[in-house]
N, CA, C and O of each residue as an XYZ file, in Angstrom:
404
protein
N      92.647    110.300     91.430
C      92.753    109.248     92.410
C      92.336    109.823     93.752
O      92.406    111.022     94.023
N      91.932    108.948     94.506
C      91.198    109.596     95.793
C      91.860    108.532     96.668
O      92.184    107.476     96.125
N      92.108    108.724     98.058
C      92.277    107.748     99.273
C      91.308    108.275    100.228
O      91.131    109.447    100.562
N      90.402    106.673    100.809
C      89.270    106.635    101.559
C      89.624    107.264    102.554
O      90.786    107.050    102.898
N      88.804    108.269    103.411
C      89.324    108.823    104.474
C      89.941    107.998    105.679
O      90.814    108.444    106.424
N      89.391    106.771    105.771
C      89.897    105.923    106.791
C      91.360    105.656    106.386
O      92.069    105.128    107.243
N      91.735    105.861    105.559
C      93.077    105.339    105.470
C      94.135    106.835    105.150
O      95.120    106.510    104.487
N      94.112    107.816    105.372
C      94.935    108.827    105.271
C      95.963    108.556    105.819
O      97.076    108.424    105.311
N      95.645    108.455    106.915
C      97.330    107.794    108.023
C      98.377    106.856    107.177
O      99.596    106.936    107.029
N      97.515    106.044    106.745
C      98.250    104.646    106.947
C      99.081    104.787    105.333
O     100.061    104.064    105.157
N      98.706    105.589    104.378
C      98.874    106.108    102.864
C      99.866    107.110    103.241
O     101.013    106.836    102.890
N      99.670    108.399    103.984
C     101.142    108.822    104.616
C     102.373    107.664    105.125
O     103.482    107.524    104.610
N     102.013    107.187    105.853
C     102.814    106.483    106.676
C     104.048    105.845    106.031
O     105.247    105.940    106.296
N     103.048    104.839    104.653
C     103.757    104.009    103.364
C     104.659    104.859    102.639
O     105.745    104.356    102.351
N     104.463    105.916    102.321
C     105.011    106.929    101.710
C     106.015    107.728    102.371
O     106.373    108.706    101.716
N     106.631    107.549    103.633
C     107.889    108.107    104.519
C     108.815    106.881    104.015
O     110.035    106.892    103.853
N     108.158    106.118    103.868
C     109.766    105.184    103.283
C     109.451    103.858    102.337
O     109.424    102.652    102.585
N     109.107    105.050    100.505
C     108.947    103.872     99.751
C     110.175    103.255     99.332
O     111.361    103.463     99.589
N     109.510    102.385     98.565
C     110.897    101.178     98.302
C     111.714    101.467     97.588
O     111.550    101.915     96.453
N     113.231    101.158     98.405
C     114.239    101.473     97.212
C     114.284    101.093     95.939
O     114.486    102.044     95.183
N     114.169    100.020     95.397
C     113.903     99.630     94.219
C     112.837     99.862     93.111
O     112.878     99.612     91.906
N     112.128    100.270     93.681
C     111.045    101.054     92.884
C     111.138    102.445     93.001
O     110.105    102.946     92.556
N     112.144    103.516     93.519
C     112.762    104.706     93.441
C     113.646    104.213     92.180
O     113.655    104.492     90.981
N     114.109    103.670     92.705
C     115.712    103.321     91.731
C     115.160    103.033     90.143
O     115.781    103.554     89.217
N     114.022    102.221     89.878
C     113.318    101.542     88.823
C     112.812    102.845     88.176
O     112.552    103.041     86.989
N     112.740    103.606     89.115
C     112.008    105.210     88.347
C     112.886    106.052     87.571
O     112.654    106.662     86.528
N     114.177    105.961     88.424
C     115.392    107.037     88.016
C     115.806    105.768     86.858
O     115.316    106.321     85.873
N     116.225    104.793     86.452
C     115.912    103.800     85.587
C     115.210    104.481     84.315
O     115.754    104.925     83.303
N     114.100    104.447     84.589
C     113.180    104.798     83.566
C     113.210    106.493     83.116
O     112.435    106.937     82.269
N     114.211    107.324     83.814
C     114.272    108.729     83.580
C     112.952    109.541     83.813
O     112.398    110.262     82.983
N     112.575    109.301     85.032
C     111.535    109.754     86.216
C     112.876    110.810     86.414
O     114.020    110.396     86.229
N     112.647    111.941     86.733
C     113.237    113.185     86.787
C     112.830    113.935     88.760
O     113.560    114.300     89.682
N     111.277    113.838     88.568
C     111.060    114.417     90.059
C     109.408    113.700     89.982
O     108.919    114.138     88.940
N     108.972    113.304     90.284
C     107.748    112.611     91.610
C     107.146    113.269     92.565
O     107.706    112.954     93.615
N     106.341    113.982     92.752
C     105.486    114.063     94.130
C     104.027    114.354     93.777
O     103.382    114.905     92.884
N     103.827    113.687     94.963
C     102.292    113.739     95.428
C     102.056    114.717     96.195
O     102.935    115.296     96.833
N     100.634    115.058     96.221
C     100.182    115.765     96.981
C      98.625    115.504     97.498
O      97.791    114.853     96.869
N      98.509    115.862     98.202
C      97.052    114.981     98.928
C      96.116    115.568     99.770
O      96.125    115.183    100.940
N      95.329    116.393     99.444
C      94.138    117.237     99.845
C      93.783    116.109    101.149
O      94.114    114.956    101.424
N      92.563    117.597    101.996
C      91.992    116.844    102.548
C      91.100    116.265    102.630
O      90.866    115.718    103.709
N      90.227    116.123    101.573
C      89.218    115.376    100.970
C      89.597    113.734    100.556
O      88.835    112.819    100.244
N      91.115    113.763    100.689
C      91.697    112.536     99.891
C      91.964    112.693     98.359
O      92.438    111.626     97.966
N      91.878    113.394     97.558
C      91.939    113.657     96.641
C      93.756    113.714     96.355
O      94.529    114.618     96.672
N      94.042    112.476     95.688
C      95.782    113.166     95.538
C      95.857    113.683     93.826
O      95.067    113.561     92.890
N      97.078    114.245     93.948
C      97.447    115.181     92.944
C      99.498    114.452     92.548
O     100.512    114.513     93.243
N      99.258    113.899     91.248
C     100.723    113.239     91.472
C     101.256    114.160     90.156
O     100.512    114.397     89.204
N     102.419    114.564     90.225
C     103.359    115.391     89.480
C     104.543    114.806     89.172
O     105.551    114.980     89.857
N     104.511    114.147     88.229
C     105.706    113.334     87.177
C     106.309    113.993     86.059
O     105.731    114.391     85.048
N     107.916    114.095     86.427
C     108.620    114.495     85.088
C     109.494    113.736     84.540
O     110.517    113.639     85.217
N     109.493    113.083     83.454
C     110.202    112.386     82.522
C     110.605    112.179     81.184
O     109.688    112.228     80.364
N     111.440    112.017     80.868
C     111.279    111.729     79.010
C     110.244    111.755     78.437
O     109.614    112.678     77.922
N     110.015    110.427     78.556
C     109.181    110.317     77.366
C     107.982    109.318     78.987
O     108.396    108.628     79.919
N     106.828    109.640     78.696
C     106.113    109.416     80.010
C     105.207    108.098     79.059
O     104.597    107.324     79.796
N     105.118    107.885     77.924
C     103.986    106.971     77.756
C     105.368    105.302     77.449
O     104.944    104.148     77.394
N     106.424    105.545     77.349
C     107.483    105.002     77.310
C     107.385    104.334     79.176
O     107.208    103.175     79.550
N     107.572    105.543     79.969
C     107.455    105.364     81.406
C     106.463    103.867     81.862
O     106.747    102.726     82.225
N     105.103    104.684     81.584
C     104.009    104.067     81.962
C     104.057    102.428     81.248
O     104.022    101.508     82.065
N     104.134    102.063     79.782
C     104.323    101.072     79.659
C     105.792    100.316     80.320
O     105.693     99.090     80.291
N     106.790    100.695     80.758
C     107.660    100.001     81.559
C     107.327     99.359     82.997
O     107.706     98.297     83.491
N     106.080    100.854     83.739
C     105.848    100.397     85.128
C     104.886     99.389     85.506
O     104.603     98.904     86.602
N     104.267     99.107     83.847
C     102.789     98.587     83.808
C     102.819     96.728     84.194
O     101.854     96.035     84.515
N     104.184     96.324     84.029
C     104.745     95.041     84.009
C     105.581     95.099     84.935
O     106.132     94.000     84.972
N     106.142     96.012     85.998
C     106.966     95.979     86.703
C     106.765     95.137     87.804
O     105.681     95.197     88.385
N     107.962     94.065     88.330
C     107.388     94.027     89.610
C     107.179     95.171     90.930
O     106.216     95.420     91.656
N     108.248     95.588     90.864
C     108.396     96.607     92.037
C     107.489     97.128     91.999
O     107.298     97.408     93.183
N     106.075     97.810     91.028
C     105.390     98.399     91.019
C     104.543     97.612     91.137
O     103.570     98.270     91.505
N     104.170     96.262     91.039
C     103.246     95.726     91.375
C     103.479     95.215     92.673
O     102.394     94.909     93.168
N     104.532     94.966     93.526
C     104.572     95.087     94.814
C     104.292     96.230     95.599
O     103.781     96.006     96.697
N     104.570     97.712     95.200
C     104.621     98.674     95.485
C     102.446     98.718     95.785
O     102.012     98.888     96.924
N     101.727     98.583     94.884
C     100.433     98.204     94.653
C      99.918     97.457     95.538
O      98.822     97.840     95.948
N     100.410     96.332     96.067
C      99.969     95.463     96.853
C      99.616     95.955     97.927
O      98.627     95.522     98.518
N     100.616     97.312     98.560
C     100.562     97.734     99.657
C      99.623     99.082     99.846
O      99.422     99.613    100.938
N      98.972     99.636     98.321
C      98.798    101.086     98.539
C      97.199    101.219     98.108
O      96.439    102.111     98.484
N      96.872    100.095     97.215
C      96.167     99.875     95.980
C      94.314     99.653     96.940
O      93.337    100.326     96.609
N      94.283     98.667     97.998
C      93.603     99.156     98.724
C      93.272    100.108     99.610
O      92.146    100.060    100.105
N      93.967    100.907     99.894
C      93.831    102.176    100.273
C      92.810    103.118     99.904
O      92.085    103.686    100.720
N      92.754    103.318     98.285
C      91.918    104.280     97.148
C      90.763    103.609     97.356
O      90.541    102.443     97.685
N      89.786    104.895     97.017
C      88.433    105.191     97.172
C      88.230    105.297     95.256
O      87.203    104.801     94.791
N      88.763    105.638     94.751
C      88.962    105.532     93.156
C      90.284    105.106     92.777
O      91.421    105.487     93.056
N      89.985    104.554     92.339
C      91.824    103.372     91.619
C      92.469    104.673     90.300
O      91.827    105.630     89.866
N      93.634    104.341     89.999
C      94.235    104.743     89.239
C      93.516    104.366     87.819
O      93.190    105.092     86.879
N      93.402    103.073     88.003
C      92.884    102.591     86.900
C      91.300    102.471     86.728
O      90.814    102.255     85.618
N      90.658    102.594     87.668
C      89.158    103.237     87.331
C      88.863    104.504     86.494
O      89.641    105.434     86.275
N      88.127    104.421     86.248
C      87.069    105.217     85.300
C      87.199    106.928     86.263
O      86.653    107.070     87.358
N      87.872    107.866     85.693
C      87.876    108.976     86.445
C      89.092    109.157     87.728
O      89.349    110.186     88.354
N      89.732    107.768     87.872
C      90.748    107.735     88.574
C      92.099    108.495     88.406
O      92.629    109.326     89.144
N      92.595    107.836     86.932
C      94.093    108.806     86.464
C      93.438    109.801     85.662
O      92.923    109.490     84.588
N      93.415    111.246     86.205
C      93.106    112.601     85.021
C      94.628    113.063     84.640
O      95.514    113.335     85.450
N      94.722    113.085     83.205
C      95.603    113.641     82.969
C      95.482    115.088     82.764
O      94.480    115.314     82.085
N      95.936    115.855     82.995
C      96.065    117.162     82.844
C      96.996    117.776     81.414
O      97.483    116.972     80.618
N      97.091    118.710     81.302
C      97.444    119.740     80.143
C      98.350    121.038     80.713
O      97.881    121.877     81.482
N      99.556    121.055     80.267
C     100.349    121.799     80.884
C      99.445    123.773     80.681
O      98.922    124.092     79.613
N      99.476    124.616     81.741
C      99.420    125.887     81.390
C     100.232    126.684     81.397
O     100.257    127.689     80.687
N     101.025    126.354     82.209
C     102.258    127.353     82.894
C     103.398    126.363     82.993
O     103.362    125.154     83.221
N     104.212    127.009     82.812
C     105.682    126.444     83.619
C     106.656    127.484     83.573
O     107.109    127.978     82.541
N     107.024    127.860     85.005
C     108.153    128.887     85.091
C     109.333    128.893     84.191
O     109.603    129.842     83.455
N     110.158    127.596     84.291
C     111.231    128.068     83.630
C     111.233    127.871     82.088
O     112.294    127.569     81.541
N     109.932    128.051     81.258
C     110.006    128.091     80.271
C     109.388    129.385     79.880
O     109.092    129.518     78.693
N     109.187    130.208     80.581
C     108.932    131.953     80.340
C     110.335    132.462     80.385
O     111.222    132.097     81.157
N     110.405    133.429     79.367
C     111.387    134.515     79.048
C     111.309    136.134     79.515
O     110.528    137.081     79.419
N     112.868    135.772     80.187
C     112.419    137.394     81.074
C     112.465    138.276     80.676
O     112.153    139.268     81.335
């Protein structure tokens, strides 16, 4: 996912105080920890831990909160989530606390 450079500000800004109910809808769904991260190219980087995540995704896919949450963020992106090259999923390599000391 990418955000157009014109809108960096305004994609921070939304993100100092998202909606309670769509926090709450996450911990709901056993969303564990959430964050983004966001180059300066616009390029963000989102890091989700949960149960079962394809369980997740079909819950948020009908949500309202998340489709309100969208309303506000969704023009922003220079590549959509849901475009072609938008959501990369990645492949775990590492994770600390699953190495043995």
């Amino acid at each position: 996912m990418k955000i157009r450079p014109e809108c960096r500000e305004e994609y921070l800004k939304l993100h100092e105080h998202v909606d309670g109910p769509l926090i709450e809808e996450y911990r709901r769904l056993g969303v564990r920890n959430y964050a983004i991260y966001l180059a300066e190219d616009g390029t963000l980087f989102a890091f989700l831990e949960c149960d079962d995540f394809e369980a997740y995704k079909r819950a948020v896919e009908g949500s309202p909160n998340q489709k309100e949450w969208g309303k506000k963020v969704y023009h922003l992106f220079e590549v959509k989530p849901d475009e072609p090259g938008g959501l990369v999923m990645l492949s775990p390599a590492f994770h600390m606390d699953q190495e043995t000391p």
